[in-house]
N, C-alpha and C positions, 0 to 999 in steps of 0.2 A: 644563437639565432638559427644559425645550419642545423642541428641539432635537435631542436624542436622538430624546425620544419620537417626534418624526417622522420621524426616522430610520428607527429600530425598526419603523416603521408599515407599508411597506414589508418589511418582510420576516416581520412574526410580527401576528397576529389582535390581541394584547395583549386576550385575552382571558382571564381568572381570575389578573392578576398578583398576586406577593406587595404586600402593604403596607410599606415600610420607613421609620423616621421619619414617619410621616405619610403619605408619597407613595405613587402607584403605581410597580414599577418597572416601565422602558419594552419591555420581553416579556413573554410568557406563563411560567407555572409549566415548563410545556414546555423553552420555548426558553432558558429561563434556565438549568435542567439541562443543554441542548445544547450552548450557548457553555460553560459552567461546567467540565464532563468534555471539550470539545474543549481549553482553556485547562490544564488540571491538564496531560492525557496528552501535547499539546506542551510543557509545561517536563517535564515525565518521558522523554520519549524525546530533550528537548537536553542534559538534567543527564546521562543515564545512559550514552548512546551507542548506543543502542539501534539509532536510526534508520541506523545504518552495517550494520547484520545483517542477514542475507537475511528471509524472509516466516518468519512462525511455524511454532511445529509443530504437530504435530495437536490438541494437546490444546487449546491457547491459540485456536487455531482455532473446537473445539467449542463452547468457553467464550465465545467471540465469536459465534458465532450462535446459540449460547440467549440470549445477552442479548440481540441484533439482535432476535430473534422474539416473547421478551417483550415488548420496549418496541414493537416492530410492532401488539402486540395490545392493550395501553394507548393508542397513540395513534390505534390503527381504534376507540376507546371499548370492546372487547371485554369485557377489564378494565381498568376505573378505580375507584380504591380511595380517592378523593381528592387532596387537593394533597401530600401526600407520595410519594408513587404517580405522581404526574407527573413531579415533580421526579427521582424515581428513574429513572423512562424515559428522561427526557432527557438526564440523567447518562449513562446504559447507550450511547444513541446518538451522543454527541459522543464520548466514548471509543474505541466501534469505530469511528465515522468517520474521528477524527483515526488514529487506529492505522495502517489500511491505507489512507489516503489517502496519509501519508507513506514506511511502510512500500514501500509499493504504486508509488510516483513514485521513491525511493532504487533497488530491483530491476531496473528501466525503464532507471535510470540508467546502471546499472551493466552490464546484459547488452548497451547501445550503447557502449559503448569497445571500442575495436579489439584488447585482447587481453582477453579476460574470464576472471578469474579465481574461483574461488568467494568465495561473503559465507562470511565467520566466521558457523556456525550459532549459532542460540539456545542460550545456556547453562542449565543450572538456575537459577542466580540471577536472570537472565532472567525467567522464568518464573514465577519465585516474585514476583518484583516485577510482574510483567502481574495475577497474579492479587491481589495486595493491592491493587492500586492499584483494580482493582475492586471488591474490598470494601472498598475507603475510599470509593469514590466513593458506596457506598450508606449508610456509616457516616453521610456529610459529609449527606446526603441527610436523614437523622433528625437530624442535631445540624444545620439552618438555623434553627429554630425559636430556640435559644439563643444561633445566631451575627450574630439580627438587628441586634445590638449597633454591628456594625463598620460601620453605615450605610448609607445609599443613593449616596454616591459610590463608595464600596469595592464595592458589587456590578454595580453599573453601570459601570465598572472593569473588574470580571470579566466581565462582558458581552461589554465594546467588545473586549478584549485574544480572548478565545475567537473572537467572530465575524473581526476580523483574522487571525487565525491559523488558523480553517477557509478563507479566501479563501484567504489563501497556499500551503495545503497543497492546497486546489484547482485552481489556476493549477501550480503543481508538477507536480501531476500528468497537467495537460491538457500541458504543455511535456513532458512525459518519453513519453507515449504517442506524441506527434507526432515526437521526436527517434527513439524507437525504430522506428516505422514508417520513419520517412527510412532510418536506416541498415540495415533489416532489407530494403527494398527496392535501396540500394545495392548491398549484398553479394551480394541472390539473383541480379543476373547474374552476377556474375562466378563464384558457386557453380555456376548451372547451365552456363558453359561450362567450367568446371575439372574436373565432373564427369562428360564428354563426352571433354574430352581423355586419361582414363586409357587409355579404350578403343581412344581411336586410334590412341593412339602402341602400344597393345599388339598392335593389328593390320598394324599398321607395321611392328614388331618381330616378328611371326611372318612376316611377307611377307620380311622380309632375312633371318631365319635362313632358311626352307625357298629361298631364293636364295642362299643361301652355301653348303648342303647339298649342291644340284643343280649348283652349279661344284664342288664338291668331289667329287662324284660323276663327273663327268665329268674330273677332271684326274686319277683313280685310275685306269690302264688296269689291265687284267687279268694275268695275270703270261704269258706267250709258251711253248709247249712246243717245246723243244729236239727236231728233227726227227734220229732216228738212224738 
């Protein structure tokens, strides 16, 4: 329990944690939301297959930065409505994190292989599962109160497994930016001399026709008038 908590110390204030059995747990109201909704939406995008599809659509989108900019506005203290209200923020932001972190590192992936083909679009069920899973996240948000039941190892559990799995999808996605620059710089030379050579072979190509024209112009004499 020591242990953790120093762990945790380093990375989150551990200031206004829940109480569970007794204990303090080792984050904030906050951060406990953060790991919590980063941990849900990685087993949600490794159960469903999610993370093999290109970047969302518009709508999933919109929906991801109204929550981004709410929970922005809780956690600049703008609105805070108490520890419910936290917990929900930081729901709101472990969800879009983990989303387009992995999302986001998958796309990277995929536009560096050498023949790229399009991602399978988002389907409606898709969709329909991005958006429940955000209203579970805020359901899960009001029903912690009832859920304090399952202890302080079970959430601190949820903690450890969330904050591993936002590294991962971080390191992911610093490896996929760096892989896509590599290859996106490979390829620009050879693009911009392949894109030079249409031209000159086309000029090439006019310079031997209008030179095969002017021998054929010259091997055509004119017809001779028969002198009577």
């Amino acid at each position: 329990m020591d242990c953790l908590t120093d762990i945790f110390s380093h990375l989150c204030g551990q200031d206004r944690c829940f109480v569970v059995d007794g204990a303090a747990l080792p984050v904030c109201q906050r951060c406990l939301g953060l790991y919590a909704g980063a941990a849900v939406t990685g087993a949600w995008l490794a159960m469903s297959g999610t993370w093999r599809r290109g970047l969302p659509s518009r709508s999933i989108v919109l929906v991801n930065v109204a929550m981004l900019l709410t929970a922005m506005a809780g956690g600049m203290h703008a609105i805070d409505l108490g520890p419910m209200w936290r917990l929900i923020c930081g729901l709101w932001t472990g969800h879009v994190t983990m989303l387009w972190l992995v999302l986001g590192a998958a796309h990277l992936f995929h536009l560096s292989r050498a023949v790229v083909r399009p991602q399978p679009p988002w389907t409606r069920r898709d969709r329909l599962q991005a958006v429940a899973l955000a209203a579970g996240l805020t359901m899960l948000a009001a029903a912690f109160g009832p859920l304090r039941w399952l202890g302080w190892d079970f959430w601190t559990a949820v903690v450890s497994l969330g904050a591993a799995m936002l590294l991962g999808a971080l390191l992911a996605a610093t490896v996929a930016v760096a892989v896509w620059f590599s290859h996106a710089a490979l390829r620009g030379f050879p693009f911009s001399r392949t894109s030079a050579a249409p031209e000159k072979l086309t000029d090439r190509k006019r310079h031997q026709v209008s030179s095969q024209n002017a021998k054929r112009s010259r091997s055509v004499e004119p017809p001779t008038m028969s002198a009577h």
